[in-house]
VEXVEX-600003 format. One record per residue (C-alpha): residue in three letters; x, y, z; chain; residue number from 1. Coordinates in nm, 3 decimals, decimal comma. Example, Ala and Ser with C-alpha at 12.3 -4.5 7.8 and 13.67 -1.06 7.14 Angstrom:
# VEXVEX-600003
type	u	v	w	mol	seq
Ala	1,230	-0,450	0,780	A	1
Ser	1,367	-0,106	0,714	A	2
# end
This chain:
# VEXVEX-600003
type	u	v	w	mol	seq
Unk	1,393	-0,133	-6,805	A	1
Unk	1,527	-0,508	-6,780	A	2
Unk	1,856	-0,653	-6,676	A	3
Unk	1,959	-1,028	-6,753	A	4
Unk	2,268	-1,225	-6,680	A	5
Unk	2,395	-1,500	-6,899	A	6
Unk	2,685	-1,731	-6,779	A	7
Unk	2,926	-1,793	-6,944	A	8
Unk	3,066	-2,002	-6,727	A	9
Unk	3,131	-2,045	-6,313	A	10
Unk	3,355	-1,738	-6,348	A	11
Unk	3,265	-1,549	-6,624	A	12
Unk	2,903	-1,343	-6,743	A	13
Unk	2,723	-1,133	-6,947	A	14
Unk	2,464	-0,886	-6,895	A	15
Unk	2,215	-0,739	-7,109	A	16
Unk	2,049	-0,420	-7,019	A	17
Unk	1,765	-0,322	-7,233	A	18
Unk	1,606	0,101	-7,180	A	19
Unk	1,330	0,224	-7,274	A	20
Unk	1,268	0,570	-7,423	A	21
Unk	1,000	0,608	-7,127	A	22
Unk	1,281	0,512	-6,906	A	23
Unk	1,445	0,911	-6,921	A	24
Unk	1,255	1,079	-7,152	A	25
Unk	1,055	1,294	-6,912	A	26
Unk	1,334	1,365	-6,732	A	27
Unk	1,544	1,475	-6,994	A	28
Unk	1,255	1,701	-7,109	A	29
Unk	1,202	1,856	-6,779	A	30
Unk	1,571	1,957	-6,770	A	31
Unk	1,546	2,082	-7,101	A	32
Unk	1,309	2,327	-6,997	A	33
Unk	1,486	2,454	-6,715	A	34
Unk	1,751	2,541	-6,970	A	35
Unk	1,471	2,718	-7,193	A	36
Unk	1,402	2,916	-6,905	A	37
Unk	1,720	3,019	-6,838	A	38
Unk	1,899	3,017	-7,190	A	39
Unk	1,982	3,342	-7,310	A	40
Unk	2,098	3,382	-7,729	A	41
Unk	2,063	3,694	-7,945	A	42
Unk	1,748	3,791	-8,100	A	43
Unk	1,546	3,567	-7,810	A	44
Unk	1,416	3,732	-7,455	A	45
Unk	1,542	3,504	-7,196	A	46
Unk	1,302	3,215	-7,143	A	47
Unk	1,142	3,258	-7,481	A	48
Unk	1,408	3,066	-7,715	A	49
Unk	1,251	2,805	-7,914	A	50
Unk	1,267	2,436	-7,796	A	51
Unk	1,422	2,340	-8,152	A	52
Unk	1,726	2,550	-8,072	A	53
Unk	1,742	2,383	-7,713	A	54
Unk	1,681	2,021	-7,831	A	55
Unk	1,963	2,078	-8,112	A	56
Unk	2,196	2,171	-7,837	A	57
Unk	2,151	1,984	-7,557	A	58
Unk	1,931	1,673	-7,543	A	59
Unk	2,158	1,413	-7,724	A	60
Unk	2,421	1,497	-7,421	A	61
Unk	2,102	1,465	-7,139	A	62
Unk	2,035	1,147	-7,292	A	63
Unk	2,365	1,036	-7,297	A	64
Unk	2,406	1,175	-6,897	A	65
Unk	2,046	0,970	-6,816	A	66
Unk	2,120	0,690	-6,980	A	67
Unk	2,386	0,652	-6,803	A	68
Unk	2,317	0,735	-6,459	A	69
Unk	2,038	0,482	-6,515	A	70
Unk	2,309	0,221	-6,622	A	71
Unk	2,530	0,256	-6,292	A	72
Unk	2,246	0,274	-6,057	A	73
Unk	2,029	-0,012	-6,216	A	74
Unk	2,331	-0,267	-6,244	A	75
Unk	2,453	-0,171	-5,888	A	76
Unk	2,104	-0,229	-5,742	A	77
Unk	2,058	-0,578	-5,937	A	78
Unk	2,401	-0,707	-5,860	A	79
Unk	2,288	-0,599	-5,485	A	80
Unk	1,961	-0,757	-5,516	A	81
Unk	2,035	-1,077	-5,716	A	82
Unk	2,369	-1,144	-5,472	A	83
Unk	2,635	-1,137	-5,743	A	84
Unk	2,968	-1,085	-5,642	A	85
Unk	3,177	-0,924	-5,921	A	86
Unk	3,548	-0,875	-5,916	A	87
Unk	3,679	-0,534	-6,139	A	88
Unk	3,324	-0,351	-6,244	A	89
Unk	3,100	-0,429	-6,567	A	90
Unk	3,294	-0,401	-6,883	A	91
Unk	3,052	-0,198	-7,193	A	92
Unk	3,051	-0,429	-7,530	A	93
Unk	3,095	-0,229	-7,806	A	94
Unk	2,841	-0,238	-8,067	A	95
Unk	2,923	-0,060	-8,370	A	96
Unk	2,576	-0,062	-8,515	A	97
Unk	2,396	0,142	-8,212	A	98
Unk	2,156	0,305	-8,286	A	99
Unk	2,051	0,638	-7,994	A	100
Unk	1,728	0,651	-8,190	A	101
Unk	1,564	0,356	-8,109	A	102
Unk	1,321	0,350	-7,881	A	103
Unk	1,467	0,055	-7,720	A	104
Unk	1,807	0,114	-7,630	A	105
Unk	2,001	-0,236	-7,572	A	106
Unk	2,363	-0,216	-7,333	A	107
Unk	2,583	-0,550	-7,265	A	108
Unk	2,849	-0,625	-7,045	A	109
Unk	3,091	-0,855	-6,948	A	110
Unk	3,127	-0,938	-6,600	A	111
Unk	3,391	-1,117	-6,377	A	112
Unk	3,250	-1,320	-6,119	A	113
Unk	3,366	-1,341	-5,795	A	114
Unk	3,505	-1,747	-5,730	A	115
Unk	3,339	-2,010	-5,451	A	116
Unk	3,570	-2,172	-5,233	A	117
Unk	3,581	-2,334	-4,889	A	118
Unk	3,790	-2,183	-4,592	A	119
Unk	3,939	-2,391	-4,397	A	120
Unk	4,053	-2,228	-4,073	A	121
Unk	4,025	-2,504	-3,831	A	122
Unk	4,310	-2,702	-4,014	A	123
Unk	4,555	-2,427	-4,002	A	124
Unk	4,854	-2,482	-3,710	A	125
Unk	4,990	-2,128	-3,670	A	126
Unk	5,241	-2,026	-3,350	A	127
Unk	5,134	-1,796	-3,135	A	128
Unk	5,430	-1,627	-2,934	A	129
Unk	5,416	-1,541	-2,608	A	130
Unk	5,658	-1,246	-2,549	A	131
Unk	5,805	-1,224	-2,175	A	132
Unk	5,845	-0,889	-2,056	A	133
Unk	6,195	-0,890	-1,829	A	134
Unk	6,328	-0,670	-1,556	A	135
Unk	6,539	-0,550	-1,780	A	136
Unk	6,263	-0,422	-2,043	A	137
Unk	6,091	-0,249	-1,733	A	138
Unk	6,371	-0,071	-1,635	A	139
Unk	6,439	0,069	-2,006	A	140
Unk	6,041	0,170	-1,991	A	141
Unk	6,080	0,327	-1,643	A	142
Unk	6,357	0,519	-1,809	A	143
Unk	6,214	0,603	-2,060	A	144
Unk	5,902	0,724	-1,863	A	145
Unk	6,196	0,943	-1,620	A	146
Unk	6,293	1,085	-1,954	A	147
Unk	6,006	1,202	-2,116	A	148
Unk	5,816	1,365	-1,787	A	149
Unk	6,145	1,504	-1,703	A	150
Unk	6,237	1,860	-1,641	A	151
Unk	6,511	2,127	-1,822	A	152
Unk	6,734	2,237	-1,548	A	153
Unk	7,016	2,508	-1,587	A	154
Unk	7,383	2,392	-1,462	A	155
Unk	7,704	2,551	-1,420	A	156
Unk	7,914	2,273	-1,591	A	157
Unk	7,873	2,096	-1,887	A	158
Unk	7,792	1,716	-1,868	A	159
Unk	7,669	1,459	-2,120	A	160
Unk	7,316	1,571	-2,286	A	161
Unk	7,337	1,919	-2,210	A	162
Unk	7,230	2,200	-2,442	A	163
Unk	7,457	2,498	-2,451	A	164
Unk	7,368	2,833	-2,584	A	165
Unk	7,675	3,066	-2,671	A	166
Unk	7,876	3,268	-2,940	A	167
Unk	8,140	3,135	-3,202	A	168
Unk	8,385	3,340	-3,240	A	169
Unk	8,632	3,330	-3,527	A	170
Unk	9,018	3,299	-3,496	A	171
Unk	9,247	3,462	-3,698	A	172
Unk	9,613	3,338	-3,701	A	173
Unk	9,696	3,547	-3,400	A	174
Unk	9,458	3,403	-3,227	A	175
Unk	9,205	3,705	-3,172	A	176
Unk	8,800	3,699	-3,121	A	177
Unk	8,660	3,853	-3,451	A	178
Unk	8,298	3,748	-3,651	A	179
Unk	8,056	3,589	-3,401	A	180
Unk	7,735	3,392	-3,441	A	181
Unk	7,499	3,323	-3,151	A	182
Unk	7,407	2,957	-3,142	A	183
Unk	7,225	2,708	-2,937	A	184
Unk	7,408	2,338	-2,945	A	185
Unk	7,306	1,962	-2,834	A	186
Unk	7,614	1,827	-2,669	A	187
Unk	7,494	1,485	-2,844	A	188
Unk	7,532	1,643	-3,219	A	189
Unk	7,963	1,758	-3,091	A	190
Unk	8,208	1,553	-3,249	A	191
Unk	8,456	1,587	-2,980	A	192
Unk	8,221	1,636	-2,670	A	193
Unk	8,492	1,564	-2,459	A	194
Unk	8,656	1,893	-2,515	A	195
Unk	8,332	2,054	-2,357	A	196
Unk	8,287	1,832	-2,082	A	197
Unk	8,380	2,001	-1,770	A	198
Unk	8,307	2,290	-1,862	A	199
Unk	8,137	2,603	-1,690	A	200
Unk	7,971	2,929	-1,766	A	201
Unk	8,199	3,183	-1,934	A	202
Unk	8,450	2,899	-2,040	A	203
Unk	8,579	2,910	-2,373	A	204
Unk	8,633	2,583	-2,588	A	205
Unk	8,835	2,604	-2,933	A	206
Unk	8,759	2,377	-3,209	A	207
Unk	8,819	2,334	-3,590	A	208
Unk	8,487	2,426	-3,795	A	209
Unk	8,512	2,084	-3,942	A	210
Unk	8,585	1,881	-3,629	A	211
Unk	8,256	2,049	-3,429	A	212
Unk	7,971	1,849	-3,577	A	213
Unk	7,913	1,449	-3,698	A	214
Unk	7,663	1,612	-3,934	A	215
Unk	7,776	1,903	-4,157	A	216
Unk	7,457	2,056	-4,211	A	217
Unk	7,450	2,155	-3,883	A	218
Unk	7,748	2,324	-3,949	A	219
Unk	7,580	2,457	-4,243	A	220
Unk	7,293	2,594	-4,006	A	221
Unk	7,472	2,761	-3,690	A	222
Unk	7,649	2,941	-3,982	A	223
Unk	7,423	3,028	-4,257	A	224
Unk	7,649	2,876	-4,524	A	225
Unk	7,553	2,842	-4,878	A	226
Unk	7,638	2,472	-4,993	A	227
Unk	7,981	2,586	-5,192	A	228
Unk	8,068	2,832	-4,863	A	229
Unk	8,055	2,521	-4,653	A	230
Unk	8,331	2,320	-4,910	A	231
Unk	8,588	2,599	-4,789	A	232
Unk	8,481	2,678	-4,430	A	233
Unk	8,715	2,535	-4,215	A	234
Unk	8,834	2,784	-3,963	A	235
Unk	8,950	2,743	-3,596	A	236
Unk	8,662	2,824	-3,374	A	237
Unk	8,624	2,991	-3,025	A	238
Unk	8,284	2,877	-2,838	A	239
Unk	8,215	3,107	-2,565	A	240
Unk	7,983	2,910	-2,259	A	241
Unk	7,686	3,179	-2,208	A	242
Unk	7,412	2,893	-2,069	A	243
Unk	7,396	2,561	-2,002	A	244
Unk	7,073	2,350	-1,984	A	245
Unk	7,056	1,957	-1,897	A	246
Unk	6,786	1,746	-1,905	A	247
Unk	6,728	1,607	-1,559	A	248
Unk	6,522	1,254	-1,568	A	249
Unk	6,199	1,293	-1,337	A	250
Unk	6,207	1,128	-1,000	A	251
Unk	6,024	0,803	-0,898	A	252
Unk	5,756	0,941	-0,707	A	253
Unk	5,408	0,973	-0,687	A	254
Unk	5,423	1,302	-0,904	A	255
Unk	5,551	1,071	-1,174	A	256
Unk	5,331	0,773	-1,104	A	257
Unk	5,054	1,022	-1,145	A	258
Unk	5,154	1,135	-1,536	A	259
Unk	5,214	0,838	-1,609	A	260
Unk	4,877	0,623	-1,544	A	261
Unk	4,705	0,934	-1,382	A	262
Unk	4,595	1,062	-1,027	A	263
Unk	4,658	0,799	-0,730	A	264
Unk	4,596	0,546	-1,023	A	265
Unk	4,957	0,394	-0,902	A	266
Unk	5,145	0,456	-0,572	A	267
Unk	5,435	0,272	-0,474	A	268
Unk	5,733	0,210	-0,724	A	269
Unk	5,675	-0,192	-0,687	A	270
Unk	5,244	-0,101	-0,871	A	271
Unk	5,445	0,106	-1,132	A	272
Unk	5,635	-0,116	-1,219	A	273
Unk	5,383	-0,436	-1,214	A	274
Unk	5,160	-0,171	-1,432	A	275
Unk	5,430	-0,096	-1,682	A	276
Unk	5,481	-0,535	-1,720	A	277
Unk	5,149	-0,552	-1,784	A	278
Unk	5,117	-0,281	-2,028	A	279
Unk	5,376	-0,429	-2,199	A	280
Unk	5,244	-0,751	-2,187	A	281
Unk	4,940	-0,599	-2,364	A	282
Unk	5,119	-0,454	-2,621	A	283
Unk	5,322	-0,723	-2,661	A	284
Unk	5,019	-0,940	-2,714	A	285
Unk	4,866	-0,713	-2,981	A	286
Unk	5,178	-0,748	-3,163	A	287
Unk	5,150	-1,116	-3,167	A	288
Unk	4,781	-1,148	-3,253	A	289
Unk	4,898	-0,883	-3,567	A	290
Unk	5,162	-1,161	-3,675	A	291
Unk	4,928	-1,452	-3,585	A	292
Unk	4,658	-1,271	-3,836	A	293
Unk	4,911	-1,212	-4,125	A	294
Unk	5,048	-1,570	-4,097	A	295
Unk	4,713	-1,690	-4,115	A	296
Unk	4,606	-1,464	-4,405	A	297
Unk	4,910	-1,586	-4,587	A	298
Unk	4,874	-1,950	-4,524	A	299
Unk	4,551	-1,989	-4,617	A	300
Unk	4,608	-1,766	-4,960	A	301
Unk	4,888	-1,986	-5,018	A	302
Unk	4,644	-2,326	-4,959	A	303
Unk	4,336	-2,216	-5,059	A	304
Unk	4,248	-2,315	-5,394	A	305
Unk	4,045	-2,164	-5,639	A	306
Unk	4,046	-2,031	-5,997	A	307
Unk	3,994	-1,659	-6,076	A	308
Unk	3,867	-1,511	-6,415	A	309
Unk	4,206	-1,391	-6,554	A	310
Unk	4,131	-1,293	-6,928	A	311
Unk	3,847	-1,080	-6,811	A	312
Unk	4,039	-0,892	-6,529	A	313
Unk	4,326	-0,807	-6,780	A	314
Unk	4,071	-0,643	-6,971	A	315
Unk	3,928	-0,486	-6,669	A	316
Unk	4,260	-0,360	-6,583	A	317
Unk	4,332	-0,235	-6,951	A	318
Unk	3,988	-0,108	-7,010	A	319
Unk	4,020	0,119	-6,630	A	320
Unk	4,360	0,281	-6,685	A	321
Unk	4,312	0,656	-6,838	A	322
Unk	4,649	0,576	-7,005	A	323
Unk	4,689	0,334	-7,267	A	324
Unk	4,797	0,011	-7,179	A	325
Unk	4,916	-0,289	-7,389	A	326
Unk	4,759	-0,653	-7,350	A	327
Unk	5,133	-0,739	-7,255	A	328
Unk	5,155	-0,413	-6,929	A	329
Unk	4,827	-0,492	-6,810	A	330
Unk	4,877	-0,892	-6,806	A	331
Unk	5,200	-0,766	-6,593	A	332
Unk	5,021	-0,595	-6,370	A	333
Unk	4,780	-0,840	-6,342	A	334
Unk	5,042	-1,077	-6,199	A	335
Unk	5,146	-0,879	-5,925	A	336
Unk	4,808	-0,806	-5,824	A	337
Unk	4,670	-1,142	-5,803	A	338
Unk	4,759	-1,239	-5,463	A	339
Unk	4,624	-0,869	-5,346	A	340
Unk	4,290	-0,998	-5,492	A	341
Unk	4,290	-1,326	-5,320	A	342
Unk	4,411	-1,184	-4,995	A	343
Unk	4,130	-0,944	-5,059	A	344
Unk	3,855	-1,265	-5,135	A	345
Unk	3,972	-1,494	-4,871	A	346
Unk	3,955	-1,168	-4,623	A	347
Unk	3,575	-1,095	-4,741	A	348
Unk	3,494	-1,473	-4,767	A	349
Unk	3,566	-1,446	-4,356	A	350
Unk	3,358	-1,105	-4,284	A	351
Unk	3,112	-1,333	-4,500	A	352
Unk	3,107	-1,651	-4,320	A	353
Unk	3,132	-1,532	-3,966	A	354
Unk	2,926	-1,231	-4,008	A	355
Unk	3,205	-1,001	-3,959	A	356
Unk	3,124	-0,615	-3,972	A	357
Unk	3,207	-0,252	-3,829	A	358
Unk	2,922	0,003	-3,710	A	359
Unk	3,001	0,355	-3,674	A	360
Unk	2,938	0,279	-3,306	A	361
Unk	3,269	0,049	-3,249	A	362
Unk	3,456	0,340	-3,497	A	363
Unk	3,332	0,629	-3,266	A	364
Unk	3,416	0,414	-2,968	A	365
Unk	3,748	0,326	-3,095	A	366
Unk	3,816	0,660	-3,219	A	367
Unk	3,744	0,755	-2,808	A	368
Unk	3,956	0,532	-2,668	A	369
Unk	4,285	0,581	-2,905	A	370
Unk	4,234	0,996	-2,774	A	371
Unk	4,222	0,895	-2,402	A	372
Unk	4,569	0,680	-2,497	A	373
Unk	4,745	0,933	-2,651	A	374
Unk	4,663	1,217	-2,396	A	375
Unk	4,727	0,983	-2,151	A	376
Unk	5,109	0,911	-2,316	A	377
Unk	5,113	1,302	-2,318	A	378
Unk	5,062	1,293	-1,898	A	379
Unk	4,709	1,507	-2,057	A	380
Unk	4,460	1,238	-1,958	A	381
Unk	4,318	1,405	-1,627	A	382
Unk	4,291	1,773	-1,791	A	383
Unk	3,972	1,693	-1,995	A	384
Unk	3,601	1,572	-1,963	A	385
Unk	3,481	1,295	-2,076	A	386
Unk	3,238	1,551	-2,311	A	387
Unk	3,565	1,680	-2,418	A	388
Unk	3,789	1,387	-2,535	A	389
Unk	3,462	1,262	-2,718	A	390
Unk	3,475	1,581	-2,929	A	391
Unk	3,828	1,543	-2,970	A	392
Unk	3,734	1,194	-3,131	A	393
Unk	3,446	1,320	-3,323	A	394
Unk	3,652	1,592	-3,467	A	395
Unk	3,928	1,302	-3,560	A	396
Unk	3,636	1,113	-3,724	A	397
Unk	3,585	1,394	-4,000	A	398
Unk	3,922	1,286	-4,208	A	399
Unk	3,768	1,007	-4,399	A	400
Unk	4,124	0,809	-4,375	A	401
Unk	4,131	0,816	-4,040	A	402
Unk	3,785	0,678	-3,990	A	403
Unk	3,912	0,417	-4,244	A	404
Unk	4,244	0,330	-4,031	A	405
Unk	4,034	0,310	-3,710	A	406
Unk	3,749	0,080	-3,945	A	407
Unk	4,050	-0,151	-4,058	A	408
Unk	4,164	-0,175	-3,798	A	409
Unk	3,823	-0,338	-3,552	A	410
Unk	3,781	-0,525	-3,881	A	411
Unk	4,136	-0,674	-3,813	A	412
Unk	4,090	-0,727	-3,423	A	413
Unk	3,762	-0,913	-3,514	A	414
Unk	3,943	-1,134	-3,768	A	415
Unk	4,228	-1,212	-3,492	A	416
Unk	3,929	-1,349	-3,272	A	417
Unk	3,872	-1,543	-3,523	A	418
Unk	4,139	-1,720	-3,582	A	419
Unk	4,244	-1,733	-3,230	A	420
Unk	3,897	-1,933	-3,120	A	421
Unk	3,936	-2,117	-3,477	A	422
Unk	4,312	-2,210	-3,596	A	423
Unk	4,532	-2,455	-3,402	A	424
Unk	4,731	-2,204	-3,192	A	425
Unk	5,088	-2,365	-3,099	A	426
Unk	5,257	-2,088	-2,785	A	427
Unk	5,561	-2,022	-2,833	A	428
Unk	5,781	-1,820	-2,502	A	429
Unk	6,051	-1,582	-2,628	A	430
Unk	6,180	-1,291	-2,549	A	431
Unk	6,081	-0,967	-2,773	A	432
Unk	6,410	-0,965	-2,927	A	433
Unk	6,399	-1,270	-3,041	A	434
Unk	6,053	-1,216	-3,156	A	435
Unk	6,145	-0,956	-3,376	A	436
Unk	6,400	-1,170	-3,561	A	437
Unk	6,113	-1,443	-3,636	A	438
Unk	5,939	-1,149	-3,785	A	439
Unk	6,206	-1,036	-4,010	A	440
Unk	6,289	-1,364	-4,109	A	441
Unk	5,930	-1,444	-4,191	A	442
Unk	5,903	-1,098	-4,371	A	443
Unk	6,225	-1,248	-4,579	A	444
Unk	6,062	-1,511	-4,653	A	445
Unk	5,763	-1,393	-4,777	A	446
Unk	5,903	-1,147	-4,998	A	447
Unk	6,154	-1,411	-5,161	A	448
Unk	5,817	-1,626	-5,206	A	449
Unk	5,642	-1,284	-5,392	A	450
Unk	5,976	-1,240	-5,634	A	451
Unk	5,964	-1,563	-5,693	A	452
Unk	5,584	-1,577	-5,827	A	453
Unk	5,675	-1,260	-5,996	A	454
Unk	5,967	-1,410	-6,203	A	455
Unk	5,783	-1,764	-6,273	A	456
Unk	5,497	-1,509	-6,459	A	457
Unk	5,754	-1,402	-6,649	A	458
# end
């Protein structure tokens, strides 16, 4: 077997594959006796059916199936070993005057080649923002915190964020009790909570069907309404108070201190605190690292020059679809795909140059350490081994997407080290708020940039 490439040109090549008969042949006769072996036609014992019957049958497709297993291994392996960077994959060139019998068997294909340029990282002035964390931000987080470790706690009046659990009781004109439903209500989903407010066990609050909930499908579900019941549903309401349940925010304590960051971890109010700043801090840095990265990515897309071999990846595009596709829809999508592919070029031209790369080691470690987080957020952290929580991340590691995120994503945190050690980094102090307006107005910007592009290939 022999592969050969012939430029076309700094973008463009061709590659001729020429097979030998001896390449397949005993493999495609050893599999054609298995089938003798196992075929089974009238008027022939199993095993004992001539070859002629078998060949007639089935060794054009085994030569068809070996030939071209030979083609996508042998091409792989000499673009590997001869360092050729394709974009799209080969495209066949169709030769009407092929000829299967031959005993050399000659394949070309077109390839596109992957373009050289020059990065340019250390000329790139990007702003890094440092995001303060206020006193105000660490009080909505210690809320927050009081919130979610807090406790259910039954009451004898109603106040704001309760749950009540009763019966509705419908009012005829007289104003008597008759059909009931049983029915568990958030105070927050009552359109006039203030007629409930007050309120204490055994109470009765009346209320229009229509006036009892901002959302009417609620209304719909407390009364098992089909969708042209609920048009006509509209009468007045008696709520009878059997339970009320409010959600009481956990103490500052040590109790709390210890589901938060775990046992004796934190122990005065002034540490919690200090340890919720700096976790914000953190988080608030990895934000701004994220943005720094995009930026970057987007800047140097935007002034990195280089040519790419368009004519050939429209037929790639055209030639890879299962559905027909006209030149005119696959230059189109073309377009809107060609700054994917040189995001995706200048990304693997970094990985290249700065020998960027992610073992299953970092992944597994990765996969460990985003478990411990979110049992810890779940006040879980201090119920499980170490042996344990690695299992946990094993197990995780199984779903091939999510051992892709968790890849992407060191790939990405390798990259921001990167361009934090490389880029001129101008800090920038603001306040998250404002931070997330810069994003958004970036984001704008970008996208009006994209439809722009979009409508000038047009």
């Amino acid at each position: 077997m022999e592969i050969k490439q012939n430029k076309v040109d700094d973008l463009n090549a061709t590659l001729k594959v020429v097979i030998e008969k001896a390449d397949f042949t005993d493999k495609v006769e050893k599999t054609l006796k298995e089938y003798r072996k196992n075929a089974s036609i009238s008027g022939f014992r199993k095993g004992m059916v001539p070859m002629t019957f078998i060949r007639k049958q089935y060794e054009k497709p085994l030569i068809y199936e070996e030939v071209n297993k030979l083609l996508q291994t042998e091409i792989d392996k000499y673009l590997l070993d001869e360092k050729i960077e394709i974009l799209g994959q080969p495209i066949p060139v169709e030769d009407k005057d092929f000829d299967w019998e031959k005993d050399s068997l000659e394949f070309n294909f077109e390839i596109g080649l992957a373009p050289k340029f020059d990065l340019n990282i250390k000329d790139l002035e990007l702003p890094y923002h440092k995001i303060e964390v206020t006193e105000e931000e660490v009080d909505k987080y210690t809320e927050n915190f009081r919130k979610q470790f807090g406790k259910m706690q039954e009451a004898d009046e109603v106040k704001n964020g309760a749950y009540l659990k009763g019966v509705f009781y419908e009012l005829n004109e007289e104003g008597k009790e008759g059909e009931h439903f049983h029915a568990t209500i958030a105070l927050a989903d009552v359109k006039n909570a203030d007629l409930f407010l007050g309120k204490k066990l055994d109470e009765r609050v009346e209320v229009e069907a229509k006036e009892l909930f901002d959302n009417e499908n609620r209304l719909q579900e407390v009364f098992g309404l089909e969708d042209e019941e609920l048009k006509e549903f509209n009468p007045k309401l008696s709520f009878k108070i059997d339970q009320i349940t409010i959600h009481e925010a956990a103490e500052i304590n040590q109790e709390l201190f210890d589901k938060v960051y775990g046992e004796d971890e934190v122990k005065t109010e002034e540490e919690f605190r200090a340890k919720i700043k700096e976790e914000a801090e953190k988080m608030y840095e990895s934000e701004a690292d994220r943005v720094m990265l995009t930026t970057g990515l987007m800047e140097l897309v935007e002034k990195t020059s280089f040519d790419l071999p368009k004519e050939f990846l429209i037929k790639w595009l055209k030639f890879s679809r299962k559905e027909p596709m006209t030149d005119k829809e696959a230059e189109e999508m073309y377009n809107k795909s060609e700054k994917g592919i040189r995001f995706q070029l200048i990304e693997g031209e970094i990985a290249k140059e700065f020998e960027l790369s992610v073992t299953p080691e970092e992944v597994s470690d990765k996969a460990l350490e985003t478990i411990k987080q979110q049992m810890k957020a779940y006040g879980a952290g201090m119920k499980f081994e170490d042996e344990q929580l690695k299992q946990f991340a094993q197990s995780a590691l199984q779903n091939k997407e999510e051992y892709q995120r968790l890849a992407d994503q060191i790939f990405a945190e390798k990259m921001m080290g990167i361009f934090k050690e490389k880029a001129q980094l101008k800090e920038k102090k603001l306040s998250f708020d404002d931070f997330l307006e810069e994003v958004k107005a970036q984001n704008a910007k970008n996208q009006t940039q994209e439809n722009l592009n979009d409508d000038e290939s047009e």
